[in-house]
LOGUDREN-684668 format. One line per 4 residues: number of its first residue (from 0); their letters; for each residue x, y, z of C-alpha. Coordinates in nm, 4 decimals, m for minus. Layout:
N
NUM = A = X/Y/Z | ...
***
This chain:
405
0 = XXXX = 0.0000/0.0000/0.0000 | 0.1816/0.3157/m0.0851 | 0.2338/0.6229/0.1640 | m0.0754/0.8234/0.0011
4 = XXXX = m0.3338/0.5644/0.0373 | m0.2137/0.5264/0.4067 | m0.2599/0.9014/0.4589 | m0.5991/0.9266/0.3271
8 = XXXX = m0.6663/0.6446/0.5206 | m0.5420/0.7846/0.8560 | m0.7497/1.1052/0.7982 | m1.0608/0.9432/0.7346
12 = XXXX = m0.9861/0.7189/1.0525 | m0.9535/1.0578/1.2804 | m1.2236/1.1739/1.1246 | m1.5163/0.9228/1.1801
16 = XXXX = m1.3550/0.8586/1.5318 | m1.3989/1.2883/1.6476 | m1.7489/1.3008/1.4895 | m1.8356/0.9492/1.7223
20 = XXXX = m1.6889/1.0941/1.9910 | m1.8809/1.4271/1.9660 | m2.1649/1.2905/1.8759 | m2.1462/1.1001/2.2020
24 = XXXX = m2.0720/1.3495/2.4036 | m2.3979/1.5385/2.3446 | m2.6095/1.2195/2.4073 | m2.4490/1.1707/2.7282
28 = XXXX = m2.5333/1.3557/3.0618 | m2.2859/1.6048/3.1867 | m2.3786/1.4701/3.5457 | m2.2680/1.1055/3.4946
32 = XXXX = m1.9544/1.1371/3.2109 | m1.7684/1.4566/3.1654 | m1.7529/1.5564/2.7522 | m1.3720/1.5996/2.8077
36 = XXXX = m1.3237/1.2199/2.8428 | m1.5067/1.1213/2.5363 | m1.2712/1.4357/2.3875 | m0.9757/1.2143/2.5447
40 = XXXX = m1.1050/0.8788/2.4539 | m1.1426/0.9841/2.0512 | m0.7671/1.0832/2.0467 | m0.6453/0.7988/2.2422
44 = XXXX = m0.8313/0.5831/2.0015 | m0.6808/0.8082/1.6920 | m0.3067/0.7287/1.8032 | m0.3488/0.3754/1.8384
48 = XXXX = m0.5303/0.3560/1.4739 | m0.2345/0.6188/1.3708 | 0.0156/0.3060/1.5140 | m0.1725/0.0553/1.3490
52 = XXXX = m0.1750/0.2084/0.9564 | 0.1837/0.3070/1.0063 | 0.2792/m0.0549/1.1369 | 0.0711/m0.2012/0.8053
56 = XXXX = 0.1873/0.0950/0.5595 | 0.5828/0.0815/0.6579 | 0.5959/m0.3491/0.5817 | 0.7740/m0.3900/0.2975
60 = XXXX = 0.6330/m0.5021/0.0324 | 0.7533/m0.6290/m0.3212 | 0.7595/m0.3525/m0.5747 | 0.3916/m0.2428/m0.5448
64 = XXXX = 0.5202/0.0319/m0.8154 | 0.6754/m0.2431/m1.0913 | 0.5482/m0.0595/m1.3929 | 0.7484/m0.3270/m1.6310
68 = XXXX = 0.5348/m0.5633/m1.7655 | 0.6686/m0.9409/m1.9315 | 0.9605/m1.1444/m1.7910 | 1.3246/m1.0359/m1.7064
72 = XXXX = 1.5072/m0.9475/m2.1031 | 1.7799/m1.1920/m1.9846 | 1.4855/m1.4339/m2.1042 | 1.4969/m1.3022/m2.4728
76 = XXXX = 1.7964/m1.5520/m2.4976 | 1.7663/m1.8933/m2.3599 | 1.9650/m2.2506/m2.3991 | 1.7879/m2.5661/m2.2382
80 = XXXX = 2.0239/m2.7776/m2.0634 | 1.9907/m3.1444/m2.0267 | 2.1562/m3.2035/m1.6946 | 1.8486/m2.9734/m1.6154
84 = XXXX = 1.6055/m3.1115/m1.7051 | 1.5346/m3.4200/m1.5430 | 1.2580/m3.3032/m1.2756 | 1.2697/m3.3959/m0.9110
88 = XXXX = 1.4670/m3.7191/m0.8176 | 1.4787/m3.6504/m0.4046 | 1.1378/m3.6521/m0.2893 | 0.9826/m3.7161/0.0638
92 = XXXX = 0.8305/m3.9995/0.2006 | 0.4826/m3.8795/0.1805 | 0.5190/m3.8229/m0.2260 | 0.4503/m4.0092/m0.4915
96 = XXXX = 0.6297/m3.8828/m0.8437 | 0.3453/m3.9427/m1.0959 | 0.6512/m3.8115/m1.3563 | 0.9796/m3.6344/m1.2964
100 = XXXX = 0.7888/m3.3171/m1.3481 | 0.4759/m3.4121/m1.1962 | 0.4469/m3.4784/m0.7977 | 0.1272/m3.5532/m0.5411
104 = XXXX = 0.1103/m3.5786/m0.1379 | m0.0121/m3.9141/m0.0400 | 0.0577/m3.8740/0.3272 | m0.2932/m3.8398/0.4974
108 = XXXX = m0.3297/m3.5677/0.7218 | m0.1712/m3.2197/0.7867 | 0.0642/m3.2978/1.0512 | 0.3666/m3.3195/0.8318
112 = XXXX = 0.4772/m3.0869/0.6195 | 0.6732/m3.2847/0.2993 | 0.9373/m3.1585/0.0575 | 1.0549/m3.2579/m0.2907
116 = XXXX = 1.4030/m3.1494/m0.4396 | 1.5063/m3.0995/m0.7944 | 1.7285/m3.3532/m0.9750 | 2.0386/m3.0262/m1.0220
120 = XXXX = 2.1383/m2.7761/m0.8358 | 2.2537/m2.4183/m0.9730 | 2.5572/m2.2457/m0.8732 | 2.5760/m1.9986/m1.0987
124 = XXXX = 2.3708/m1.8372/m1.4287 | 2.0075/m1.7372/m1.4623 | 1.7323/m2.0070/m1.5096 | 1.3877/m1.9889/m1.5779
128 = XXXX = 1.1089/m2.2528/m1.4628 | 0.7238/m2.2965/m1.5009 | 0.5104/m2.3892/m1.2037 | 0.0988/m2.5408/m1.2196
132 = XXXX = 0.0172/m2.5115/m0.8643 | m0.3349/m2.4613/m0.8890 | m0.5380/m2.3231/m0.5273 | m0.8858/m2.4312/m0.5562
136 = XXXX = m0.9200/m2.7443/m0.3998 | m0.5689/m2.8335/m0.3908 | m0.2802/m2.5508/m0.2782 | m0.2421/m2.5964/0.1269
140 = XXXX = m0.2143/m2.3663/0.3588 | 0.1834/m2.3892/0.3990 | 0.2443/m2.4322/0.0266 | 0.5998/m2.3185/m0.0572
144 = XXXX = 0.8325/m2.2823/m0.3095 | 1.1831/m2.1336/m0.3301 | 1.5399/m2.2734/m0.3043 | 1.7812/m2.4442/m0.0583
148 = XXXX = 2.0548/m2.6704/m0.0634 | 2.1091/m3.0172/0.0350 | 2.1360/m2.9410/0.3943 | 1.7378/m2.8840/0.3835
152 = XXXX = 1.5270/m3.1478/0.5335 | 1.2889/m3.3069/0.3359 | 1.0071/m3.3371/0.6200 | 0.9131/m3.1471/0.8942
156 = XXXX = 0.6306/m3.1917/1.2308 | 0.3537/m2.9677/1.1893 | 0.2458/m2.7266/0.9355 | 0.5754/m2.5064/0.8666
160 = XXXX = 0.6920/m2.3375/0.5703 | 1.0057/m2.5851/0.4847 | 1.1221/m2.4090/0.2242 | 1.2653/m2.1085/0.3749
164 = XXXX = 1.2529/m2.2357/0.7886 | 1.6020/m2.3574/0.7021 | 1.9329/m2.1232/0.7011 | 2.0039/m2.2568/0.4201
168 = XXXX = 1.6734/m2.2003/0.1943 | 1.4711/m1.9210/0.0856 | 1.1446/m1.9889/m0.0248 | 0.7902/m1.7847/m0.0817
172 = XXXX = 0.4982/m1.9225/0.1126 | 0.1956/m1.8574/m0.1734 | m0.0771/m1.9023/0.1058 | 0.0757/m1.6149/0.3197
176 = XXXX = 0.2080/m1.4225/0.0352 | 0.5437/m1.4168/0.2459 | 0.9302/m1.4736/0.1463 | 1.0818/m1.6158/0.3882
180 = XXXX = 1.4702/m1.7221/0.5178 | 1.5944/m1.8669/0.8467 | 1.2042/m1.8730/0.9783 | 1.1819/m1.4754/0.9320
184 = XXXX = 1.0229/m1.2751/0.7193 | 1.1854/m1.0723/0.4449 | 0.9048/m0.9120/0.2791 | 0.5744/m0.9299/0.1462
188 = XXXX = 0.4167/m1.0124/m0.1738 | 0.1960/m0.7703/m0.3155 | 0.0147/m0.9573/m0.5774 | m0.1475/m1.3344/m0.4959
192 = XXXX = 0.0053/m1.6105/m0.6644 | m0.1797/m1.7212/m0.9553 | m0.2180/m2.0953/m1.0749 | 0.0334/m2.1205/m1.3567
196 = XXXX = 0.3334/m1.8895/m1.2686 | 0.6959/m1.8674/m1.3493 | 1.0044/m1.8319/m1.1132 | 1.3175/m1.6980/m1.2606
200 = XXXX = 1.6462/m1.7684/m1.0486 | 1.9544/m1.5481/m1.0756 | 2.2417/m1.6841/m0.9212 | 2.4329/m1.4184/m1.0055
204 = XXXX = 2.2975/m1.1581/m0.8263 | 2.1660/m1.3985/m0.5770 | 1.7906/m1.3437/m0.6488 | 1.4631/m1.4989/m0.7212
208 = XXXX = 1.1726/m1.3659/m0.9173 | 0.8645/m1.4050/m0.9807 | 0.5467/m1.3838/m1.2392 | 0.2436/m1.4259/m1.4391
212 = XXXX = 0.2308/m1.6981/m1.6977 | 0.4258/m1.5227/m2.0164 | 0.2470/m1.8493/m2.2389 | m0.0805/m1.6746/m2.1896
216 = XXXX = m0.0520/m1.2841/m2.1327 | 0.3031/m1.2798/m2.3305 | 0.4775/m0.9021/m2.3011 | 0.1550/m0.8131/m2.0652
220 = XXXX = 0.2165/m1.0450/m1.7773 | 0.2108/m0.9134/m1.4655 | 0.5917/m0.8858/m1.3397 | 0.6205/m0.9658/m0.9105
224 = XXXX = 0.9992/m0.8145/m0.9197 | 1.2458/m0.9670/m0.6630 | 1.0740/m1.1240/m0.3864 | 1.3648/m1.3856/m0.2409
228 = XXXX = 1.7042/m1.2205/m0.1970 | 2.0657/m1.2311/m0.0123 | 2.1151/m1.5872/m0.1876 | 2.4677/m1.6404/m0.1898
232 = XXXX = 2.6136/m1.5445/m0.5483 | 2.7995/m1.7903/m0.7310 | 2.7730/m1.9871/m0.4655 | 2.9950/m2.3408/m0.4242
236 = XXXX = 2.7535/m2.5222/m0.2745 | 2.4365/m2.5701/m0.5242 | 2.1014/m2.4918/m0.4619 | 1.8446/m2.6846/m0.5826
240 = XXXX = 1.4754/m2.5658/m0.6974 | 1.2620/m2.7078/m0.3846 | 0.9146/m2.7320/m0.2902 | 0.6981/m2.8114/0.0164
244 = XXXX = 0.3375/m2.8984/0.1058 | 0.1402/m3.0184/0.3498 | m0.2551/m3.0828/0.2242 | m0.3438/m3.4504/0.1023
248 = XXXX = m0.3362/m3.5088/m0.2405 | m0.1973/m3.1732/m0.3525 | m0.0103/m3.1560/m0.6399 | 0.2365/m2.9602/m0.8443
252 = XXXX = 0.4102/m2.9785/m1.1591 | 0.7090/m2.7634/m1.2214 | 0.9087/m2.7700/m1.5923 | 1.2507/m2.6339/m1.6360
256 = XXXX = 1.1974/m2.3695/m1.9262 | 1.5951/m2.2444/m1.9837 | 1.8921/m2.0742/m1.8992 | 2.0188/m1.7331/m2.0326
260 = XXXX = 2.3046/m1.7783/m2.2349 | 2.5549/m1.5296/m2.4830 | 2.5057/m1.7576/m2.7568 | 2.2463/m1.8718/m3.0292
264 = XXXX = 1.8977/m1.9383/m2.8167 | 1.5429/m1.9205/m2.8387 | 1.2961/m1.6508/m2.6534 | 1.0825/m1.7469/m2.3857
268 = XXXX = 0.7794/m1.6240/m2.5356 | 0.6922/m1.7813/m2.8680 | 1.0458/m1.9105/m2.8952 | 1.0814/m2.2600/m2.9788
272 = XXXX = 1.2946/m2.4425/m2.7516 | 1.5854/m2.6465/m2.7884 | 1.8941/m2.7930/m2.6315 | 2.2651/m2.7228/m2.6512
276 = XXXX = 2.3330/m3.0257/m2.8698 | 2.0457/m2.9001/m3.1433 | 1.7690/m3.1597/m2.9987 | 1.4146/m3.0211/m2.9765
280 = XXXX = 1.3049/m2.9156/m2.6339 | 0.9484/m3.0699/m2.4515 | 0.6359/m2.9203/m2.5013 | 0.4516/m2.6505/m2.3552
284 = XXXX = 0.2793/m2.7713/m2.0065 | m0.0360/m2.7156/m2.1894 | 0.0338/m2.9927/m2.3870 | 0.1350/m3.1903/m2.1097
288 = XXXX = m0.2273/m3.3186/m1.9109 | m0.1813/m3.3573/m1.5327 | m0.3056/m3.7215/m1.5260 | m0.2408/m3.9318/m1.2298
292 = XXXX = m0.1185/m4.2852/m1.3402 | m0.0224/m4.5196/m1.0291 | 0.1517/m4.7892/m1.1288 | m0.0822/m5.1084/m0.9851
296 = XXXX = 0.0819/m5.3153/m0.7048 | 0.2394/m5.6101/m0.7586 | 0.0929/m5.9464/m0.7488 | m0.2602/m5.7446/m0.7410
300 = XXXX = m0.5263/m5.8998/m0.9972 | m0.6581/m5.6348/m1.1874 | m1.0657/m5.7550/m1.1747 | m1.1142/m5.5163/m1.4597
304 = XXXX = m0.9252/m5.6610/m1.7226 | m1.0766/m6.0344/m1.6666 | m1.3996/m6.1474/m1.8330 | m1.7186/m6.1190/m1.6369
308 = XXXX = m1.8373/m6.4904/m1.6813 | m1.5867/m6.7569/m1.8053 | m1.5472/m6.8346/m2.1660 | m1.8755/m7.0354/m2.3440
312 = XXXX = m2.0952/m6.8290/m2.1400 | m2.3483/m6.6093/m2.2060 | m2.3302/m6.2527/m2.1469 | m2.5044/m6.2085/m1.7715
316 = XXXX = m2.5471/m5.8488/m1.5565 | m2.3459/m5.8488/m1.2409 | m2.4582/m6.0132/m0.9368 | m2.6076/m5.9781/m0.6729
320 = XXXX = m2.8930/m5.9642/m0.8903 | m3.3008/m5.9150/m0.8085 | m3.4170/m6.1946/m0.6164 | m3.0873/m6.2504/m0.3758
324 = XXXX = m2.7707/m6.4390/m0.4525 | m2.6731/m6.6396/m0.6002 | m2.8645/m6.6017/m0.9144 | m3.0794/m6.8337/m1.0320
328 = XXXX = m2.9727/m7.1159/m1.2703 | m3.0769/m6.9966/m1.5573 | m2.8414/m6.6912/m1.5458 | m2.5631/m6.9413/m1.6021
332 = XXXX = m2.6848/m7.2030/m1.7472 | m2.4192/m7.3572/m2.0129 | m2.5129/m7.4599/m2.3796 | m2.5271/m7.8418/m2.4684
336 = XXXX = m2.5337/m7.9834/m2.1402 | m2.7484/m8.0282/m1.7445 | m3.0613/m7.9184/m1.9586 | m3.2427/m8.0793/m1.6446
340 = XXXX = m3.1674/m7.9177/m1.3291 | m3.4827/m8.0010/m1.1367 | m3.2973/m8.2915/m0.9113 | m3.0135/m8.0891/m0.8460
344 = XXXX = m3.1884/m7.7823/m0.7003 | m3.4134/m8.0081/m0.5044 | m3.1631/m8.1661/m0.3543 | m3.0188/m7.8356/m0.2454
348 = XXXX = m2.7711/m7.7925/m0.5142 | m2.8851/m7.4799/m0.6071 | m2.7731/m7.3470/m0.9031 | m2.5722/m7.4576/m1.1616
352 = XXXX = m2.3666/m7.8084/m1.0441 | m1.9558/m7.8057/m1.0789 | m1.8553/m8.0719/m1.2979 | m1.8075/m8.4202/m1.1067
356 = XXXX = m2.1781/m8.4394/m1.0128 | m2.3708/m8.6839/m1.1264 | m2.5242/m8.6486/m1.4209 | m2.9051/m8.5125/m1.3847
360 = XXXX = m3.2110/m8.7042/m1.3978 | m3.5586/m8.6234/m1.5041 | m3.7449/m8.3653/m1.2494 | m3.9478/m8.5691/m1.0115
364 = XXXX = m3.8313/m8.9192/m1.1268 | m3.7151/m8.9522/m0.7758 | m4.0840/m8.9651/m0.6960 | m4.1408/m9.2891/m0.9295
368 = XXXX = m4.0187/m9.6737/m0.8128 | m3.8979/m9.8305/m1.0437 | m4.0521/m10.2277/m1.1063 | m3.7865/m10.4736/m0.9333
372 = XXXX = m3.5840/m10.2235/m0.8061 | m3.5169/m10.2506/m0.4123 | m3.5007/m9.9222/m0.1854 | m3.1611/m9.9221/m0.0168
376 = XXXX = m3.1275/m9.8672/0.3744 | m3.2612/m9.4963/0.3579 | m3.6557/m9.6412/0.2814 | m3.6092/m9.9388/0.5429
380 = XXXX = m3.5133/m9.7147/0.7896 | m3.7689/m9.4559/0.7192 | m4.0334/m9.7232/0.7760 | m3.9439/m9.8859/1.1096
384 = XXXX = m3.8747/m9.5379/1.2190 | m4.2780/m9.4861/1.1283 | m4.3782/m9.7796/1.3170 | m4.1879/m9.7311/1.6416
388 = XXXX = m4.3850/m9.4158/1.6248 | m4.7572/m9.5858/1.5723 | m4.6727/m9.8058/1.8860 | m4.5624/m9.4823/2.0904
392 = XXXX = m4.9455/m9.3057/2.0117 | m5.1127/m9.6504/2.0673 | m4.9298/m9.6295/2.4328 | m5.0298/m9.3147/2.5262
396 = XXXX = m5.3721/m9.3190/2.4535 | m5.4195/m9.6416/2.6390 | m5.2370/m9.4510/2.9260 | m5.4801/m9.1547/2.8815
400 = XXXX = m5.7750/m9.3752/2.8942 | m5.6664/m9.5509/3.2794 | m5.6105/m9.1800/3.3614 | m5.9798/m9.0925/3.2680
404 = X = m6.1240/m9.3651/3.4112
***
């Protein structure tokens, strides 16, 4: 906010705080509360306000007044380098790399905050790279992104803004609009962080910018200016392009777009890219869908791929079907062969019998005797069992007849 706003802010502040207080004062009875108070109370109440604007007005924020528009003109002249371009190769425990460029949280919870490291680090030169981090839905509320070395841990207790907590990392936390090194503050952002952004690192004067997507606004994106500073400058140790986040299933894709170079290159807007050996550079990320393909577990039995019912069989909906499981015979009834299934399902069978039964008979032949054939022990037994059982009812009335008499 600049100096003017804050003025005409303050003004209008002292303003509608004296009319409240006079307007107060004449409502009130002179007997109970003296008008002087109220007088005393409104300019009390004007200071602190005063303390507050100046407190919000003298934060520093990052180049409210950048009137260029577009990317850095180092970026008229770029080289892609292989050793690059190879995406993030050190990544937490909690992240799954759905591609080198292309990384989700699968830790549940918020409790841990989880990091992912690109596969290079940069010591020296200027380097451009293109970030999808869309909010709705998915950025966190510690989402970072910045740089750091390998000293940086790559998880963290609690919600924290890893990129940036460490000495040796600076990184911009997008949900706080915050750069941030050593766990302090260095400034402000003035501008929210858009979906599709890009971050321009300049080792050599030890800096890191940011702005609006140059694919779609071109010359008219918006330009942040220099939001993470005091990076050592052609530093020994490399820094590395790092990222942190703590909300389930957020993800981010980053692309390395170039590095500014003396030489033959390509421009980062409309430019077509290539590579220091003359090979054609990737595609633009719009090209690129952000599809998540996990790779299936091992030894897991994709139920998907198999047939629904096995091969000679007819086409049947899914079970459980209406009517209750399992379905009824005729639902699976093969071609050619058990054409009778009467016996079987009286019998208890049910549906369709595995192969080893016996082969099916007529329905209700089991009802019909056959001339000279014999019952086996089953029929014998059935009919002593039903004359034990005459003699039993012949007893008891007999014994309930000498009870009546």
């Amino acid at each position: 906010m600049e100096w003017s706003r804050c003025s005409v802010l303050f003004v209008a502040c002292m303003i509608g705080i004296l009319i409240n207080g006079v307007s107060g004062a004449e409502e009130i009875n002179e007997e109970t509360i003296n008008p002087a108070v109220i007088s005393v109370v409104a300019v009390v109440g004007g200071v602190i306000g005063l303390v507050v604007i100046v407190i919000i007005c003298a934060e520093k924020k990052v180049n409210p007044n950048v009137k260029r528009r577009g990317p850095p003109d180092w970026t008229n002249n770029l080289i892609l380098k292989r050793e690059l371009d190879e995406g993030f190769t050190d990544i937490s425990d909690g992240i799954y790399a759905n591609s080198p460029n292309h990384v989700t949280r699968e830790r549940l919870g918020i409790t841990v905050t989880d990091a992912a490291r690109w596969n290079r680090g940069m010591t020296s030169g200027k380097h451009v790279f293109e970030i999808n981090w869309p909010k709705k839905n998915n950025r966190g509320f510690s989402s970072c992104v910045g740089v750091g070395t390998s000293d940086v841990p790559m998880k963290k207790q609690g919600r924290v803004s890893l990129v940036g907590e460490h000495s040796q990392s600076w990184g911009l936390d997008m949900a706080k609009q915050r750069a941030i090194h050593f766990g302090k503050v260095q400034q402000r952002l003035y501008l929210p962080i858009p979906d599709r952004y890009f971050m321009y690192v300049d080792m050599d004067s030890g800096t890191v910018s940011f702005g609006d997507d140059v694919t779609i606004h071109g010359r008219n994106a918006e330009y942040y200016g220099n939001i993470l500073t005091g990076i050592p400058k052609n530093s020994k140790k490399p820094f590395y392009l790092m990222i942190s986040m703590c909300q389930p299933k957020e993800q981010v894709q980053v692309y390395y777009r170039g590095t500014a170079t003396t030489g033959n290159g390509f421009n980062l807007i409309g430019g077509a890219p290539f590579y220091e050996d003359g090979g054609k550079g990737p595609t633009r990320p719009q090209e690129q869908q952000a599809t998540v393909a996990v790779a299936p577990a091992a030894n897991v039995i994709n139920v998907y791929s198999m047939p629904s019912v096995p091969q000679g069989y007819p086409q049947q909906p899914a079970y459980p079907v209406q009517g209750g499981y399992p379905p009824p015979y005729s639902a699976y009834q093969p071609q050619g062969a058990y054409q009778q299934p009467g016996a079987y399902q009286q019998q208890g069978y049910g549906g369709y019998p595995p192969q080893g039964y016996p082969p099916a008979v007529a329905e209700g032949s089991h009802k019909k005797k056959s001339k000279g054939h014999k019952r086996s022990g089953s029929s014998s037994s059935s009919s002593s069992e039903s004359d034990s059982g005459k003699k039993q009812r012949k007893e008891l009335k007999k014994l309930a007849k000498l009870v009546s008499d």
